[in-house]
Steps between C-alpha positions, in 0.01 A plus 500: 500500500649408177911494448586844315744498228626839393744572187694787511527672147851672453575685226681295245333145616572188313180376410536153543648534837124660574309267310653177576410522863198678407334280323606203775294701752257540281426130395531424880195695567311352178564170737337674745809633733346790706793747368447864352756692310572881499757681293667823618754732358656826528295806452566532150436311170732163492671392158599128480850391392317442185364834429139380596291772745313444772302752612500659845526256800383513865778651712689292728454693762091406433501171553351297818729188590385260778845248631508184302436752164734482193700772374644412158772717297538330156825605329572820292759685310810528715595823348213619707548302798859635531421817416506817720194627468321125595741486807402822638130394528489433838126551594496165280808290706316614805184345406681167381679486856132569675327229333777271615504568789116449556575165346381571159716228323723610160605373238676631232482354115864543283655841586260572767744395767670795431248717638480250814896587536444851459230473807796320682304203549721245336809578733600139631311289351468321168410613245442469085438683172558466122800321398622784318473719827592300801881635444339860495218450760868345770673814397250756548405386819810299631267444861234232282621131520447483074492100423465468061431167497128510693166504295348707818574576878299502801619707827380726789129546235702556240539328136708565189476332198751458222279615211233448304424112530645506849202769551251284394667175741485752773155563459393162491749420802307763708156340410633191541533638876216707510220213345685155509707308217142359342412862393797609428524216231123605340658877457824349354319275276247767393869724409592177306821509727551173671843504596472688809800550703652622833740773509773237623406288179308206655096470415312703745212214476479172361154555351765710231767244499606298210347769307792652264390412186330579239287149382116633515363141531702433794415852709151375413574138660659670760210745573254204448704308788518847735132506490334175479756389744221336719374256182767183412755606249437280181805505276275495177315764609782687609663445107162602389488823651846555366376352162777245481511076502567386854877385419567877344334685783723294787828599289413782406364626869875373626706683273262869511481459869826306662294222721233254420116549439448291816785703690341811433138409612666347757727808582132714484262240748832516724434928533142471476518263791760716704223742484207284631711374755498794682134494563414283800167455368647298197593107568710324274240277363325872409821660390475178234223578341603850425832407332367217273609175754382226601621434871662718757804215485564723082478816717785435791667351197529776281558762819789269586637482156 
């Protein structure tokens, strides 16, 4: 059965805490992820933060979880979040604490970890939101272990995210888990966001290392490379890809991406070959074909380096 992802629509949403992560989902199951997507609401008409109108969501209370489902709150207007007549909705914090407790996983986007703290769910463990918030989100509910230096947090099938990038890491982070770092790289690339990052600031996966720039002829090297990584890597046709002489491509692939053209193919075959060497079925003389070498003596050399 496919992974449900459900979006629950407050009134007074940020948009872009909805569609970022949306529209990750979304482009995973263009690549063929076997994911679905529900949104539900209260019972009446929700206003973004914006003024936009959506009209009439499923209930909560309607929708079917299976464990291993996500449950994602993006962010909205903390006037409403703190405000009386949200905090008496209980029906709602029940349902939130069900579906964790039949190990639907959640997530919250921005200032969606405050509903999480209203649930209770955040006592003791860490925790993030906004920058602007994490001060607010501590006070409020002094029991949450509030860290405001974290892109995201993962505890107990829970996640928080910092905001609206940070939403769009975390989403990529979880199909990262969910599909393997190759994918998560197609969706990423497809998002033209290649600097993909874990929520303690290191690179989730090296297939989106070495990727924090901005240089279009070197993401299209670097794709090229990613690919075709089973072919021999020819400098010139490398700097042709990228459109560039062979002497501007090498400098110029050093000073976009911090390490050498051959250090990054090198760093990619290395992964690639992690990977195959898992399967029994694949000897090292096999294992160099696949990566582009000639001899399995280039393949224990590049594990070992």
């Amino acid at each position: 059965m496919p992974v449900k992802f459900v979006f629950l629509v407050l009134p007074g949403i940020h948009l872009m805490d909805l569609a970022g992560p949306d529209q990750t989902i979304h482009e995973a199951i263009d690549f063929g992820a076997d994911f679905e997507i529900e949104y539900c609401g209260l019972d009446d008409e929700t206003i973004s933060s914006a003024g936009l109108h959506f009209k009439k969501q499923k209930p909560f209370s309607k929708i079917k979880f299976k464990p291993g489902d996500y449950l994602i709150i993006p962010g909205a207007k903390i006037s409403y979040l703190l405000s009386i007549g949200f905090k008496s909705n209980k029906p709602l914090f029940d349902w939130i604490k069900t579906c964790h407790r039949q190990q639907v996983v959640l997530v919250s986007i921005c200032s969606g970890a405050f509903v999480l703290a209203h649930c209770g769910l955040l006592d003791g463990i860490v925790c993030t939101t906004h920058f602007k918030q994490t001060r607010n989100l501590q006070a409020q509910y002094p029991k949450a272990q509030v860290n405001e230096n974290i892109l995201f947090t993962e505890a107990n099938g829970i996640y928080t995210s910092a905001g609206i990038a940070s939403g769009i890491d975390l989403l990529l982070y979880i199909i990262e888990k969910l599909k393997g770092g190759y994918f998560a790289y197609q969706v990423a690339r497809e998002l033209v966001i290649y600097n993909r990052r874990h929520a303690n600031q290191e690179q989730v996966s090296v297939f989106m290392q070495f990727r924090n720039h901005i240089h279009s002829g070197i993401h299209r090297s670097q794709d090229y490379i990613i690919e075709n990584i089973q072919k021999k890597q020819l400098l010139i046709q490398l700097a042709e890809i990228a459109n560039m002489s062979e002497r501007n491509f090498t400098r110029v692939f050093k000073k976009e991406t911090g390490i050498t053209v051959i250090n990054y193919v090198n760093t990619i075959r290395k992964e690639i070959i992690s990977q195959f060497s898992k399967n029994r079925d694949f000897s090292y003389s096999k294992i160099a074909k696949e990566v582009g070498l000639e001899s399995e003596k280039q393949v224990r050399r590049i594990l070992n380096s």
